[in-house]
C-alpha positions in Angstrom: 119.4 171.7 21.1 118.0 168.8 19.0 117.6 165.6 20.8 119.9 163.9 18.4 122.4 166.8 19.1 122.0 166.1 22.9 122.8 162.1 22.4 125.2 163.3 20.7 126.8 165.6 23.2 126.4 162.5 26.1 128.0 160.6 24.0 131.2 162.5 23.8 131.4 163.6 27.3 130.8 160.9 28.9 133.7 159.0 31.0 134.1 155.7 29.8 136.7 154.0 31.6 140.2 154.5 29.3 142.5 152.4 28.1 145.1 153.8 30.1 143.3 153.4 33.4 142.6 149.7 32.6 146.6 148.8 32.0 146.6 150.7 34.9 144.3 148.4 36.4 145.9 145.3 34.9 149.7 146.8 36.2 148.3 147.4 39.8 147.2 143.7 40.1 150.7 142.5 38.6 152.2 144.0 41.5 150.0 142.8 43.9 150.6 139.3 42.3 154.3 139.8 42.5 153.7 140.8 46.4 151.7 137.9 47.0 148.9 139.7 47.5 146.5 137.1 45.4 143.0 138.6 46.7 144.0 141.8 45.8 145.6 141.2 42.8 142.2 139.6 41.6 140.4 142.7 42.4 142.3 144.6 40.4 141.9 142.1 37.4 138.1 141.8 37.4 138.5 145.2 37.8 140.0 145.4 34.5 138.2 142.4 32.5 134.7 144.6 33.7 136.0 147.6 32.4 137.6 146.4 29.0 136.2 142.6 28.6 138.6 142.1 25.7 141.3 142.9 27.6 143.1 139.4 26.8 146.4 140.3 29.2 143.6 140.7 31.9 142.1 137.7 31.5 145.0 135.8 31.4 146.3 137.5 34.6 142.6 136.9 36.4 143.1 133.1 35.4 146.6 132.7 36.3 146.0 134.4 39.7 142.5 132.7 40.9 145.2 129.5 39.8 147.8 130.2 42.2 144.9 130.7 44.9 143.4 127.4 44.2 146.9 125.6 44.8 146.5 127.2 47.8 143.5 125.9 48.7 141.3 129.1 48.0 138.5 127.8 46.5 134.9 130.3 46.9 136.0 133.7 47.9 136.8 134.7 45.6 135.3 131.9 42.6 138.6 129.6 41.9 135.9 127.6 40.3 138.1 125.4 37.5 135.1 126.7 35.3 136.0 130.0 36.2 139.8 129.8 35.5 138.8 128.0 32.2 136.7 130.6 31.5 139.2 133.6 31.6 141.8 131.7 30.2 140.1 131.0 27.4 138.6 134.3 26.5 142.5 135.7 26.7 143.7 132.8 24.1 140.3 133.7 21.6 141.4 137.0 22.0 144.5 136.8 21.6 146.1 132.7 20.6 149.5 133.6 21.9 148.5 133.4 25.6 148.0 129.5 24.7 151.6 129.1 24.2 152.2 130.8 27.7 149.9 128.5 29.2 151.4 125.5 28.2 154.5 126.8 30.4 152.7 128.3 33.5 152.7 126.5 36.5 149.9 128.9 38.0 147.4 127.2 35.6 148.5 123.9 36.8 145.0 123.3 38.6 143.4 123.1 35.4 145.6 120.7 33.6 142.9 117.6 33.5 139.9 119.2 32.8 137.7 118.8 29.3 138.1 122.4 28.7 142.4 122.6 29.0 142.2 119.9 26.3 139.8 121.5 24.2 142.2 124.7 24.0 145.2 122.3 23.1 142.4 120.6 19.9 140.4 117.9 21.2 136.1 118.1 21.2 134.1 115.8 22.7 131.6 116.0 19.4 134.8 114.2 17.5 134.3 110.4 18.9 137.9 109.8 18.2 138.7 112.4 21.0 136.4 110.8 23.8 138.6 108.1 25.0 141.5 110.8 25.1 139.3 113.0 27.0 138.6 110.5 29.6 141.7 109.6 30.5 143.0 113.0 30.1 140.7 113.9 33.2 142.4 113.2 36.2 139.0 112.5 38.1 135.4 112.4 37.0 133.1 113.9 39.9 129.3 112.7 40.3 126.9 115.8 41.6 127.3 116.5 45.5 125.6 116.7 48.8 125.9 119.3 50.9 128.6 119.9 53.1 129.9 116.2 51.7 130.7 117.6 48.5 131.2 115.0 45.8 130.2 111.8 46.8 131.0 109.4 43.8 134.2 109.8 41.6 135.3 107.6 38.3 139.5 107.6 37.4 140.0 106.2 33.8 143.1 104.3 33.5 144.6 102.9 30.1 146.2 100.0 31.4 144.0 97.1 31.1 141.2 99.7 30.6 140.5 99.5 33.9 138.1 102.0 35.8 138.0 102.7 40.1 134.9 103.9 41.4 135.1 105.9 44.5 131.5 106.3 46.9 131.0 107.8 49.5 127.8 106.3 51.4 125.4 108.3 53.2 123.7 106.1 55.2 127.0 104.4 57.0 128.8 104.9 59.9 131.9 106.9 59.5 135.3 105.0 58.9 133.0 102.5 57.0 131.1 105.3 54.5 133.4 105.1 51.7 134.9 102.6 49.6 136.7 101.9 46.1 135.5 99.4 43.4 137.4 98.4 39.9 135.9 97.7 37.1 136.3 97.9 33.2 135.1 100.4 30.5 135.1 100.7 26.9 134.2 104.0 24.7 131.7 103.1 21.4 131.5 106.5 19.8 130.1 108.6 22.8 129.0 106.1 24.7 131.2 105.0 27.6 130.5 101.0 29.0 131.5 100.7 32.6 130.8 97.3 34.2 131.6 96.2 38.1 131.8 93.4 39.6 128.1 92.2 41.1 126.4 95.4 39.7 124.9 96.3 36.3 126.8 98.1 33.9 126.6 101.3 33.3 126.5 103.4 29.9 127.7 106.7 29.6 126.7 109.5 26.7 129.2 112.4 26.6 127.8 115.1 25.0 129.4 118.0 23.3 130.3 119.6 26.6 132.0 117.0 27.7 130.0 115.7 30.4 128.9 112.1 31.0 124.9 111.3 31.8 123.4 108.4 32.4 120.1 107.7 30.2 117.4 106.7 32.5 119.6 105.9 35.0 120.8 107.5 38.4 123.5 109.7 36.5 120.7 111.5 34.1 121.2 114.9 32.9 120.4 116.7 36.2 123.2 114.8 38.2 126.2 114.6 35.5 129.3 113.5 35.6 132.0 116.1 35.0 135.6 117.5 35.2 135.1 119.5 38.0 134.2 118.6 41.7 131.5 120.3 44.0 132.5 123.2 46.1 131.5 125.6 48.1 127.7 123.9 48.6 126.1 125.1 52.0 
């Protein structure tokens, strides 16, 4: 037998994983879902997004079900990352728009609500700087970088009345009960660039770039310590 013949022969014997067995997949973790078995149910998902990635029904399952986990307060085994859900969410909607309309209903997907990302499947982009002002106030919280075991240590809430802006810090070097404290302040959006000013401090301006993350040029928020949709979790 030729070598091309014998490619050939692999080819069509091998065992790819069907498309049956990948429903099957995808109907095995629906019942799990419907059981309350979450973990499981996610299992069976990935399971099915690994074996068919364009499985959109999958993906939209995976998303849904790693949502209901985070309202419970699941959040690294497995990943209930909001980046994660984002992600699978919006791979089912770019392979197949419909889901998008589901989502708008599903309270399981209710974790991502204020995030960049949600808003970019319902039409805004940060590159469009009439969308940046919607964006930041359609981000529940903005979450500097983290520390450890503290997590996120500095948070910014955008609030349209009065423009108004509260910084929330978290102080390393204090005793507890006296570490963390709130400041309000003002902002305005010029294009990208987002103009925060406090009270005895210098003000600081914000670039969001096409991601939709805020950075600080030259400043204590640069590009390795962002400012972004989605807290820290899970650091050791």
């Amino acid at each position: 037998m030729s070598r091309a013949l014998l490619l050939l022969a692999l080819l069509l014997f091998a065992d790819p994983v069907s498309a049956q067995s990948v429903r099957e997949l995808n109907t095995e973790g629906f019942r799990l879902y419907q059981a309350g078995k979450m973990k499981e149910a996610v299992q069976k998902f990935e399971a099915a997004t690994e074996a068919d990635p364009k499985h959109a029904l999958a993906h939209y399952n995976l998303a849904a079900t790693l949502g209901v986990l985070r309202k419970q307060d699941v959040f690294c085994e497995p990943d209930t990352s909001l980046k994660n859900i984002l992600e699978h969410l919006t791979t089912a909607v770019r392979l197949d728009p419909r889901r998008l309309t589901r989502a708008k209903e599903d309270p399981d997907l209710d974790p991502i609500r204020h995030t960049v990302g949600w808003h970019r499947l319902l039409g805004l982009s940060p590159t469009r700087t009439e969308d940046v002002q919607k964006l930041l106030l359609g981000v529940r919280k903005w979450h500097g970088p983290g520390v450890g075991v503290y997590g996120t240590i500095r948070t910014f809430t955008f609030l349209e009345d009065g423009k108004r802006v509260v910084m929330w810090q978290r102080h390393l070097d204090k005793e507890e009960g006296k570490d963390t404290e709130e400041v309000e302040g003002t902002w305005r959006v010029s294009g990208r660039k987002v103009e925060l000013s406090f009270p005895k401090s210098k003000p600081i301006v914000l670039t969001m770039d096409k991601e939709g993350v805020l950075s600080q040029q030259g400043g204590s928020i640069g590009r390795e310590n962002p400012i972004t949709d989605s807290p820290s979790e899970c650091e050791a």
